[in-house]
Structure formats: C-alpha cells, structure tokens
C-alpha angles and dihedrals in degrees: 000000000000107000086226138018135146118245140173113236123218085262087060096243124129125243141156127252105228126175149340140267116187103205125204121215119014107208112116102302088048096047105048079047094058091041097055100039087054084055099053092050105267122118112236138208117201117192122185128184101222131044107238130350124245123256115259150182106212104124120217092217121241108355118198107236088211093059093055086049090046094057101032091047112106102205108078096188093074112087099171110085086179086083088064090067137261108004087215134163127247141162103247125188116233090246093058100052091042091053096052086044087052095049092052091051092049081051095057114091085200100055117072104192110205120207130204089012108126120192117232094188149322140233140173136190125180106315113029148359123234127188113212129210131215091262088051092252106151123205106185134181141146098287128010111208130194125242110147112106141258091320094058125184091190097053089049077081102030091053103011088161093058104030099149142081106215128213119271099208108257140059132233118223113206130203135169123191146182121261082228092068100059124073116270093226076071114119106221126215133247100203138014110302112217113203126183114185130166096321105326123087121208124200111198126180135164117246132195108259120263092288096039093268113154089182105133110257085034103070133098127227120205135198142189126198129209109217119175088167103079113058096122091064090050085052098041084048101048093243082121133041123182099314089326126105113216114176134337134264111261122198095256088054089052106097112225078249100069091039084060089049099053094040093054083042085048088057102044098039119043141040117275093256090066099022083064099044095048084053099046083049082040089054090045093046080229092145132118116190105207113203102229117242136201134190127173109198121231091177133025090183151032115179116300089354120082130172127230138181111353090352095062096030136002118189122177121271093246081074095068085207108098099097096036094056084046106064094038076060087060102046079046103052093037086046089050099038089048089055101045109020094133124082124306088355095066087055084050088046093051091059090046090067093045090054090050099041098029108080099036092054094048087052087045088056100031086059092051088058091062095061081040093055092044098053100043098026084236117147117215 
C-alpha cells in the first residue's frame, strides 16, 4: 500500500490516502474499525486467527438501523445516516450484522482482510507498530490497534498489568429455533421479552427466518438465559480458570445431565412460548453456554498500540451497550489516527481517543457489574 496517494471519494471529492493501521482481530468491533479508518484515509490490515466464524444465534439487542448505515457508507463526507433510509430500531443476530459489515470490507479496496493468520505478539519503537505472528511473519504499520476479544493479545501490552477479563460469575446459555417448531397456538412477539424468574433471567426476541424472511411460519425466534447455578461444570470443563475464561461451552461439552436439568428448569421457570423453544434447542443439543466476562479499562493506549470493542472494554450483555460503544471506539480511533498519523502526533492523537473513550467505557462496564453483583452476590 502506497503512504500517500490522492483518491476521489464516492462523494466526488479529492483526498489523500496517509498512512497505515495493522488490526488485530476482525470480528465487529475490527471491522467497523477497518471500515471507519478507510474512510478516514488510512490503509488498513486486518489479520484474523480463524477462517470463518461460526453461525450463530446470539442476538446484540436492539441495533439502530442508522448506525450500521453510518459505518458501512463509503462516502465520508455524508454525516447525516437519516439519507440511507428509516433509522429505525431491530433486534439483529450476531451473525447478521457481522455479515453487512463483511461485505462492506470486501468491498474496500483499502482493507485487506487476513484469515487464518493469529498474532503472537506485538511491539513498536519510534516510528511504527507491527503485530507477529507464530511462523515469524510481520505485518507493521503506524498504529496497531486491538481488536481481538476478551482474551486480547493486544491488551496483554497496552495493560500489561491488567491483561486479563475476568469471569463475572454466571454463565449465558444461547439457543436459536425455527418458527416451524413451535406450536402454531403460540402468540409471537413483537419485541425482546425480558423475564426475570427465582434466580435465573431469560431474554427472548423474534428474528427473520435464514434468508431474512419475517412471513409468519418463516421466522426464527432466539433466547438467552442468565444462569448463575452452574459454575462448577465451566470450571470441570476448563471453560474457567481461576478467574480466566477461557473458551465456551460448546453442545458436545454439555453432559445429558445437565440437558435434563435445563429441560425440567425450562418447565418450571419460563412462559410456553420459550419453554417450548429451549426444549426444542434442548432436543436438538443446539445450545452454547458463554461464560460472562467483565473488564473495566484502566488504559485505552500505550504509544503507537490502542485498544478498541471487547479488547478495550467488556460489559456484560445485560447492558445492551457493547456494539454500540463499539462502534463509537471505531468513529474515535479513526477520528484520532486520521488527524495524527505522522511521527510523535499520531502517539498525541492517540491520547486524544483514550480521554475521549475512556470514562464513558469504565461507567458502561462498571454498571454492568451492579446488576452482576446483584445476580451472583459477588463483590467486585
């Protein structure tokens, strides 16, 4: 990629290309990070450890239509994410969001997106920032920005006194099923239903149908459930460490035992509509139980390496923030990188995005940990 060339944006006004930005991890938070730092001028590499993400059903809450207009646009110049049509507000699976912001980085002749390329560690000196991977392969550029989750690499050297997410105390089980397993006589929201019932919360929401389809009988209807009561199977099975996750647990880890469980919980505790569509998951063993993580930043930024999305901040999902403040991360950074991307100024820059992200992110989390503290009885 050329430092510096002159372009015409989509909105036929001429700007220069500067700099470069090397991400790591392209999940949400990555790609709207890519996305809006293209937009801004610099070039982007994007480097991912797997080769494509599973499908899934977790849902990110009520996603602003306007916001996913506002990153994926190409002209920059527009401010306005009204002209793209209804702002209006929807519940979206992961898998959908992440699939509109893909396309628009495929789309991007100045993001070059790297699969199956995992980052070992990163460094920086005076000049630049490079990210390395296990087979010694270095991909550098003026700022090197996390990206990558809960368990980043990236934060291990921004906060290297603090590397770590640590476990919140609960775990949420997720299931997605099809409109054609549920009884018809079922009544189907409109809207997220929020439950709360003995110690267990349930969040419930309607989905367009595998090919976006919202014809009754097509749909798709997704739940999350709040369980405080089985930390003892994340640890026997490794999910947690200490006060470390390490991965989720996936359907094939879950014993019978615990199906049954659930099953006999799912009966006593919540309505028909999502009793039956836990069971019908429960029947199918299409669950995934995610170990809840929190992390409050003390730090955004060290030199030429800066932290965005689940890398900089992770609240709870009961906060229904996490994308949004992501993506607010992304317009920041992008903002900050655009206007400082030479020498010593980029480093000032830099600060510039943690004092505006910082505070607000620690608040996000740090509310989070209330409801946290209320549902387990754990003190943080």
């Amino acid at each position: 990629m050329n430092a510096q060339t002159r372009e015409m944006n989509p909105a036929g006004e001429r700007y220069e290309r500067q700099g470069t930005a090397v991400i790591v991890g392209a999940s949400l938070s990555g790609l709207m990070t890519g996305l809006a730092l293209s937009r801004s001028g610099v070039d982007v590499t994007m480097l991912e450890r797997v080769d494509e993400f599973p499908r899934t059903g977790a849902s990110l809450g009520w996603v602003h239509e306007g916001l996913l207009e506002r990153i994926t646009r190409r002209n920059r110049s527009d401010k306005d994410s009204t002209a793209y049509g209804p702002s209006t507000l929807s519940v979206k699976t992961w898998t959908a969001v992440y699939a509109r912001l893909r396309a628009a980085v495929d789309a991007d002749p100045h993001i070059e997106l790297r699969h199956n390329t995992p980052v070992q560690s990163v460094d920086q000196d005076a000049h630049s920032a490079w990210a390395t991977t296990p087979n010694h392969e270095v991909f550098r550029g003026d700022v090197v920005i996390g990206a990558d989750g809960h368990r980043s690499v990236v934060r291990r050297s921004v906060s290297p006194e603090k590397p770590d997410a640590t476990f919140a105390g609960y775990v949420l089980w997720i299931g997605l099923t099809d409109e054609s397993a549920i009884p018809s006589r079922h009544r189907w929201p409109r809207d997220m239903d929020i439950l709360h019932c003995g110690d267990s919360y349930l969040f419930g929401y309607p989905l367009p149908g595998h090919h976006g389809s919202v014809v009754p009988g097509s749909r798709q209807i997704g739940w999350g459930w709040f369980d405080a009561s089985r930390n003892e199977l994340l640890r026997e099975t490794g999910c947690v460490v200490g006060n470390v996750v390490h991965h989720s647990l996936t359907s094939a880890d879950i014993p019978e035992a615990t199906f049954r469980q659930l099953a006999v919980e799912a009966n006593d505790l919540w309505p028909a509509l999502w009793r039956d569509a836990i069971l019908d998951c429960i029947e199918r063993h299409a669950i995934i139980g995610t170990p809840i993580t929190e992390y409050v930043p003390d730090k955004l930024v060290n030199g030429r390496l800066a932290l965005v999305g689940d890398a900089a901040h992770v609240p709870t999902p009961m906060t229904g923030s996490g994308f949004s403040a992501s993506l607010d991360d992304a317009e920041a950074i992008a903002k900050s990188v655009a206007a400082g991307v030479h020498g010593s100024a980029l480093v000032k820059a830099l600060h510039g995005y943690e004092k505006e992200r910082l505070s607000s992110v620690r608040d996000m989390v740090q509310s989070g940990q209330q409801f946290s503290q209320s549902f387990t009885g754990r003190a943080f």
